[in-house]
VOVO-875896 format. One record per residue: chain; residue number from 1; residue in one letter; x negated, z, y of N, C-alpha, C in turn. Coordinates in steps of 0.2 Angstrom, whole numbers. Layout:
N
A;NUM;a;X;Z;Y;X;Z;Y;X;Z;Y
...
This chain:
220
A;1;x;103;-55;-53;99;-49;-54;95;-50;-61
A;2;x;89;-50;-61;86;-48;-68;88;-42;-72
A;3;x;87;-44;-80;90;-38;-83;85;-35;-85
A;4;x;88;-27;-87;84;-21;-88;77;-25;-92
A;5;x;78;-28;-96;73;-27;-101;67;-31;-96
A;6;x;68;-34;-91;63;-38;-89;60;-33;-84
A;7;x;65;-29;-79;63;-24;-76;57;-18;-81
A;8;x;60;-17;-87;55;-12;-91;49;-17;-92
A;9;x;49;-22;-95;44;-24;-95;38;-25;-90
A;10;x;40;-26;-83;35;-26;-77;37;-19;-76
A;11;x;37;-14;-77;36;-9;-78;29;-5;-81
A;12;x;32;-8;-89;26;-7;-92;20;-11;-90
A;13;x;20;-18;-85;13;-21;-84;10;-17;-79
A;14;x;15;-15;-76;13;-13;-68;6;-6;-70
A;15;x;11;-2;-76;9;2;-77;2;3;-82
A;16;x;-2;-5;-83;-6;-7;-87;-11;-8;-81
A;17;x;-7;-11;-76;-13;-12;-71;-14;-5;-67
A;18;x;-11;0;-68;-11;7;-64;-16;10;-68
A;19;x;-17;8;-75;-23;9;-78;-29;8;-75
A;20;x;-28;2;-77;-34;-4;-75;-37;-2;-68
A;21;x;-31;-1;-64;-37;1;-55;-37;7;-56
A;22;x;-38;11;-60;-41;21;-59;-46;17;-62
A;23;x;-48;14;-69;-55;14;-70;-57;8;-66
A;24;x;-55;3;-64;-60;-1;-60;-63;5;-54
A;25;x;-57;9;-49;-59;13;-42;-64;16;-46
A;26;x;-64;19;-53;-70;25;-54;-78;23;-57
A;27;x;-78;15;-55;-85;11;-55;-86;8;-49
A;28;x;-80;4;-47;-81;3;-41;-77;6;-35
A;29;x;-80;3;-29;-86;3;-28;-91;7;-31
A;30;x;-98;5;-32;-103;12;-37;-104;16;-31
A;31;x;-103;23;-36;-104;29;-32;-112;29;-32
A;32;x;-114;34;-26;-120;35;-25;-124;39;-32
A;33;x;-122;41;-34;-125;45;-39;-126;40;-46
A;34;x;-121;34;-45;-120;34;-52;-117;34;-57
A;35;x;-112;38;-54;-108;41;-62;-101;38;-61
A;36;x;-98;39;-67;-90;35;-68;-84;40;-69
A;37;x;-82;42;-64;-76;49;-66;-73;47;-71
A;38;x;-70;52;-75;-67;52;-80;-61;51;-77
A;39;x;-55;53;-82;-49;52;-84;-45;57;-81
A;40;x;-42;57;-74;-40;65;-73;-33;63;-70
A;41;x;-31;68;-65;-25;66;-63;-23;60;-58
A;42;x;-28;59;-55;-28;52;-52;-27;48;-55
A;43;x;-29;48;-62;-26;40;-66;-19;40;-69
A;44;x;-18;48;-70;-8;49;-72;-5;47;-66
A;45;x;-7;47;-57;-5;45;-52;-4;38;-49
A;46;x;-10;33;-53;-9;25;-52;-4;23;-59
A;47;x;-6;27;-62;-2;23;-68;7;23;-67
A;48;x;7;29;-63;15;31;-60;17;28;-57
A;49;x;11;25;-51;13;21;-46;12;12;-48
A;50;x;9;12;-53;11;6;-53;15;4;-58
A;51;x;18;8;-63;22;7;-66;29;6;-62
A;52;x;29;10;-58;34;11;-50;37;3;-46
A;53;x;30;3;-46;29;-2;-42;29;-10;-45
A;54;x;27;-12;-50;29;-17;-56;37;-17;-56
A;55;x;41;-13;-58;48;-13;-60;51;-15;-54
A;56;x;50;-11;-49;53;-12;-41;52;-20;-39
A;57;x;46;-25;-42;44;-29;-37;50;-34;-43
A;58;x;50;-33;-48;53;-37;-52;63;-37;-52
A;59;x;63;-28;-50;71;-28;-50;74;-30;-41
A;60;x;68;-31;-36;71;-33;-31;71;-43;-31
A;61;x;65;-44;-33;63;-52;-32;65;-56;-38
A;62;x;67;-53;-42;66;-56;-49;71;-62;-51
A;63;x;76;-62;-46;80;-68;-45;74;-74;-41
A;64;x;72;-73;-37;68;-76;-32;62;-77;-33
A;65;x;58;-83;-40;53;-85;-41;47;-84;-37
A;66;x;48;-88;-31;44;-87;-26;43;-81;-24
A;67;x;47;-77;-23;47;-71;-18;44;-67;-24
A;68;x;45;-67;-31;41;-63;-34;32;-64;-35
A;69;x;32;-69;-34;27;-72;-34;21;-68;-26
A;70;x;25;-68;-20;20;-69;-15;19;-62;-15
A;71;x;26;-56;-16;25;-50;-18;22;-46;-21
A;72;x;24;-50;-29;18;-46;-33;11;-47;-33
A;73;x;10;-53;-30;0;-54;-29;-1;-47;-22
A;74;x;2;-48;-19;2;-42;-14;1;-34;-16
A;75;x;7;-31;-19;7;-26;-24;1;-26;-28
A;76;x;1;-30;-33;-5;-30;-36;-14;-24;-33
A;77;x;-12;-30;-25;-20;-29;-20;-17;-23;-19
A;78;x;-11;-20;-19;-10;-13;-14;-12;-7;-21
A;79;x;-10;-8;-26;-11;-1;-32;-18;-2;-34
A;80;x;-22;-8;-31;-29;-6;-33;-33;-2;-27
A;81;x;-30;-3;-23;-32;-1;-15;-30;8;-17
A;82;x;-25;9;-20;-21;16;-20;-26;19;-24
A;83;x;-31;16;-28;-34;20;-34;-39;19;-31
A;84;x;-40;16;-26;-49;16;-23;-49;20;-18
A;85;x;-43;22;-14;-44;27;-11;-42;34;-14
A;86;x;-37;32;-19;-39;41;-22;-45;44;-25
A;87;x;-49;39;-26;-54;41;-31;-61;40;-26
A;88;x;-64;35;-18;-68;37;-16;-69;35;-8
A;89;x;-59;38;-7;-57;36;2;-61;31;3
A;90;x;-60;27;2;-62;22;3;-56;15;2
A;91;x;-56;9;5;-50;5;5;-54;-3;7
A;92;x;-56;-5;0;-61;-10;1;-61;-15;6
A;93;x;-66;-19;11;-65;-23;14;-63;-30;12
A;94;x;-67;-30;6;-67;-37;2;-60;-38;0
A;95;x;-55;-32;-3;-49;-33;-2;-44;-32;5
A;96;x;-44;-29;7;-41;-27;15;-41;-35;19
A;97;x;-46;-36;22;-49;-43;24;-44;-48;22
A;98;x;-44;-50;16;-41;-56;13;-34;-55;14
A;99;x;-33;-51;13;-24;-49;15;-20;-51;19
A;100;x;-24;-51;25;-23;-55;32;-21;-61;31
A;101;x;-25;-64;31;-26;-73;31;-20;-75;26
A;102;x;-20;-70;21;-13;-70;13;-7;-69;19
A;103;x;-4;-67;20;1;-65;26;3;-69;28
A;104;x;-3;-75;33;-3;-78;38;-1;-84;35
A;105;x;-3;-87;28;-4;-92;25;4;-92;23
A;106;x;7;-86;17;13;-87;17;20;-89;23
A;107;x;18;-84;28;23;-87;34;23;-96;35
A;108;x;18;-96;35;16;-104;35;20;-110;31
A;109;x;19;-107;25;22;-111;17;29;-108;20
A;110;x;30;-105;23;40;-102;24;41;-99;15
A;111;x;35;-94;13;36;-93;7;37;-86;6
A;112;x;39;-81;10;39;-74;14;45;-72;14
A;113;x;48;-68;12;54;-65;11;56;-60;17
A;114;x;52;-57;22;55;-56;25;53;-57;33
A;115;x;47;-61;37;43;-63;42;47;-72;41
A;116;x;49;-75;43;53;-80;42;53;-84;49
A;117;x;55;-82;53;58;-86;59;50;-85;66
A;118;x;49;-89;72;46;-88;76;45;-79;78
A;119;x;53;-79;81;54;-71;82;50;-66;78
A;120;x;52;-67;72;51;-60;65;41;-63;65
A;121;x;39;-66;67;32;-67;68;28;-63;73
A;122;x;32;-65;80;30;-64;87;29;-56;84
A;123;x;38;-52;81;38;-45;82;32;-42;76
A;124;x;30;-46;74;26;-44;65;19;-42;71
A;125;x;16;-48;75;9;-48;77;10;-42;79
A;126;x;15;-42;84;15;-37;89;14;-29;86
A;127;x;16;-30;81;17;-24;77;10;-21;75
A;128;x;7;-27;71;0;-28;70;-5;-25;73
A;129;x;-5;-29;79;-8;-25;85;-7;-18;87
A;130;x;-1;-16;89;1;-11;93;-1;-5;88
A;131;x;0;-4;81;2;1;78;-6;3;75
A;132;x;-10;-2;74;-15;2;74;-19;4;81
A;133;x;-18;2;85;-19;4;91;-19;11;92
A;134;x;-11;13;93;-10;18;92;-11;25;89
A;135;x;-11;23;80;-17;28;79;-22;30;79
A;136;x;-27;24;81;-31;24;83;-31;29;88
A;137;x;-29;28;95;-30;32;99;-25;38;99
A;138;x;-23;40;95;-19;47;93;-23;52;88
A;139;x;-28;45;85;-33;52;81;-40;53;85
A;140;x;-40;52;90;-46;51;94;-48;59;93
A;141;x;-41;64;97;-45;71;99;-45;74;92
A;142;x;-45;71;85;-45;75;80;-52;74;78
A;143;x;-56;72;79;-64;68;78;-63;62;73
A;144;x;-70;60;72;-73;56;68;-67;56;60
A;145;x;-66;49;58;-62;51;50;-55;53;52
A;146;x;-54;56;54;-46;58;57;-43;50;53
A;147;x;-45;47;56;-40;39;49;-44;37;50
A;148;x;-45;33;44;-51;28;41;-50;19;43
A;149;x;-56;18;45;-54;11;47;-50;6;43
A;150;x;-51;6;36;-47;4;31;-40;4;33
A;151;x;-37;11;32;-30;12;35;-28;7;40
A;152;x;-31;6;44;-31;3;52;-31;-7;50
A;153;x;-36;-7;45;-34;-13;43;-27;-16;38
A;154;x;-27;-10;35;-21;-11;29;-14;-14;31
A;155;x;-14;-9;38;-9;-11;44;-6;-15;45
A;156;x;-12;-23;46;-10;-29;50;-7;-31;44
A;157;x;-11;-33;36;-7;-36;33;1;-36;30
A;158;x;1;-28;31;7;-26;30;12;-29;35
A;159;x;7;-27;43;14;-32;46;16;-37;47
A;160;x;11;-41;46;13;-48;47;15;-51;40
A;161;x;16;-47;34;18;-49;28;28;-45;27
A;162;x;27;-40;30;35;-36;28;38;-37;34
A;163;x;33;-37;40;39;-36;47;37;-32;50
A;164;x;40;-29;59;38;-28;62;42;-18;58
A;165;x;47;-20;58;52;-12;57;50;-11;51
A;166;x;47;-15;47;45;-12;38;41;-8;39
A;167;x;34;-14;43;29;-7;43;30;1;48
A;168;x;35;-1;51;36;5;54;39;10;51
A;169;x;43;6;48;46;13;41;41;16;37
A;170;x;39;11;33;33;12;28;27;17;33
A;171;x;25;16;37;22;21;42;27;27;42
A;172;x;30;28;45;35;34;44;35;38;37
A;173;x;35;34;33;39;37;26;30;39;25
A;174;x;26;36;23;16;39;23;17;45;24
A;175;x;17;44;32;15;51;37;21;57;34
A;176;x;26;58;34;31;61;30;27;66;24
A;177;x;27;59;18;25;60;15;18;65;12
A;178;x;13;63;19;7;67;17;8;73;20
A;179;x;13;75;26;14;80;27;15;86;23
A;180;x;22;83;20;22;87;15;18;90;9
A;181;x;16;85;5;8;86;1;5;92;3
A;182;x;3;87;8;-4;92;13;-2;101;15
A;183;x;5;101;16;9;108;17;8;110;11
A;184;x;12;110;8;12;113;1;5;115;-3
A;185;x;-3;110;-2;-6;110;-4;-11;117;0
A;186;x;-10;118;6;-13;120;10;-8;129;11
A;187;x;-2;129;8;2;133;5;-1;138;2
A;188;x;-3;131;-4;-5;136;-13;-11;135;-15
A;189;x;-14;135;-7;-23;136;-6;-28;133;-10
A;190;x;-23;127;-11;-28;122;-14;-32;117;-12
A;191;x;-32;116;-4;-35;114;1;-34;119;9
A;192;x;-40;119;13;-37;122;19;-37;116;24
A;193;x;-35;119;31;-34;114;38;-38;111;39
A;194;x;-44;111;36;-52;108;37;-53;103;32
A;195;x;-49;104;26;-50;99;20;-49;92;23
A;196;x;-52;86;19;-50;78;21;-47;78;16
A;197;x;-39;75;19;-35;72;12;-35;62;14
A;198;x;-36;57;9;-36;51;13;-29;49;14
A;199;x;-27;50;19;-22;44;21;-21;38;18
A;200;x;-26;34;14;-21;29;13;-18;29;7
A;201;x;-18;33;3;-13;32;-4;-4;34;-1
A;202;x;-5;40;4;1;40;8;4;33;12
A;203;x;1;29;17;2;23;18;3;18;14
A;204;x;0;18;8;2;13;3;9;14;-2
A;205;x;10;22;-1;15;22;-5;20;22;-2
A;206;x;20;24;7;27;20;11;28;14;12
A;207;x;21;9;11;23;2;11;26;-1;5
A;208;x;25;0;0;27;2;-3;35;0;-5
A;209;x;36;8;-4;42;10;-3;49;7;0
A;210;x;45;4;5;50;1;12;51;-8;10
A;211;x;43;-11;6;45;-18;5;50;-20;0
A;212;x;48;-13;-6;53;-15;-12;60;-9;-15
A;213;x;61;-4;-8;68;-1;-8;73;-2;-2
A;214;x;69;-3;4;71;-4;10;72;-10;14
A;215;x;68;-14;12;69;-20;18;72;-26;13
A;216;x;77;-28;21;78;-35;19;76;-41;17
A;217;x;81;-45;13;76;-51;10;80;-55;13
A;218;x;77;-61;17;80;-67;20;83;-73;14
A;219;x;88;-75;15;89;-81;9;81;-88;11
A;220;x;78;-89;5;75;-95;6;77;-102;8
């Protein structure tokens, strides 16, 4: 088990880089207008999450070089995704994309902590497939935007990197999640039924959730 102080320390980095994608998300992608948003509560919200997120990857994998390794470049891509779609629902291709192929490569090297064996692959693809699918056609009667093609792609890396039952958790634990938000907010009439809230900071934060509180780590 790593000791506290190395957990606080990726703590602290996680939470340097939670900085770093609020202002990278509030340049890039450039907004149409031009401007650079300031400093608001979406940057207290990545810096949370990644400080969150640093400590977790470090107090789950930090015996397991490797495994810290292919997770934290993962995590990294997911807090910068989190702060690109808080600040301009958007979930960039040029990140999303490459995610894939990273997934695909790690099973490969047998350097994936939880996709290991032919099976845990087979059920990963399957998942990959089936569950964007899914949504896909579950948000059809809701219209256009109802979930964003990003989300749909974030999907596959996620299962072909955690597994067929993480990403289902991690989906689970999202939807949950925005539920509740979106009640509460839609409560205390801070948004109504018609508001777009993005789905994916919800999704990123079940995936999340599931790769470095809930799923299993194969011995390498």
């Amino acid at each position: 088990m790593p000791n506290e102080l190395a957990v606080a320390i990726a703590g602290g980095a996680g939470a340097a880089w939670g900085y770093a994608s609020d202002r990278i998300a509030a340049r890039w992608p450039a907004h149409e207008d031009g401007s650079i948003r300031a400093r608001d509560w979406r940057t207290i919200l990545v810096v949370v999450a990644g400080a969150l997120a640093g400590a977790g990857v470090v107090a789950k994998f930090g015996a397991t070089p490797l495994y810290l390794l292919v997770i934290g470049v993962y995590v990294v891509a997911l807090v910068l995704l989190f702060a690109t779609d808080l600040d301009q629902r958007l979930l960039p291709n040029v990140i999303t994309y490459p995610l894939v192929p990273y997934a695909v490569v790690v099973f490969m090297l047998g350097a994936g902590p939880f996709v290991r064996t032919t099976d845990d692959l087979l059920w990963a693809i399957g998942a990959a497939i089936a569950i964007p699918v899914a949504l896909f056609l579950l948000a059809i009667p809701f219209g256009e935007g109802a979930i964003g093609e990003g989300d749909l792609k974030l999907l596959v890396s996620v299962a072909l990197l955690a597994g067929a039952l993480n990403v289902f958790y991690g989906m689970v634990a999202g939807a949950l999640a925005a539920g509740i938000v979106v009640g509460a907010l839609v409560v205390t009439r801070r948004i109504t039924m018609h508001s777009y809230v993005p789905y994916g900071p919800f999704l990123i934060a079940g995936a999340l959730w599931a790769i470095l509180a809930i799923a299993t780590v194969s011995t390498p």
